[in-house]
C-alpha angles and dihedrals in degrees: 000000000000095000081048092058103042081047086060111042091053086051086054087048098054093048078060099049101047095033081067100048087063096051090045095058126082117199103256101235078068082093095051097040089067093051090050095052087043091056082050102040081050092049105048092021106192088026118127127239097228097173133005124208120184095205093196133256126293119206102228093179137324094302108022130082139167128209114195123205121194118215129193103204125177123218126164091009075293120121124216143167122242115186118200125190118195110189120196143171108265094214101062103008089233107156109256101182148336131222132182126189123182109219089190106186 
């Protein structure tokens, strides 16, 4: 009963445990995100954010990546799309380059 318990108290401490890892890490395109929202917020300042879309990250070399995010911004009761790609080094996560690019419908 004793070795059941113990078993089972070291299970109920590993869920914990892991449960809270989880919890405790961020993905790691959260840094670039912000800046991201920061370049849009700067571009088409007033204009409301109306949807965020994180498209996903693109290996460029060994040491550089880009992550793109998709906004849907509204301006003048018009929607439109603004991509922005912020490409970093990988290694030490230090911001490369940004690009924007309006996609106006």
């Amino acid at each position: 009963m004793r070795k059941f318990l113990a078993g089972l108290f070291i299970m109920l401490c590993f869920l914990v445990y892991v449960n809270l890892q989880g919890e405790a890490q961020k993905p790691d395109y959260e840094k670039f995100g912000r800046i991201a929202i920061t370049v849009v917020q700067a571009d088409f300042p007033g204009a409301p954010i109306k949807d965020y879309e994180y498209l996903g990250r693109k290996k460029i070399d060994a040491a550089k990546v880009e992550d793109g995010f998709r906004f849907k911004v509204q301006e003048n009761n018009q929607n439109f799309f603004v991509i922005v790609r912020v490409s970093h080094d990988a290694t030490n996560n230090k911001v490369l380059n940004i690009t924007v690019e309006n996609q106006k419908q």
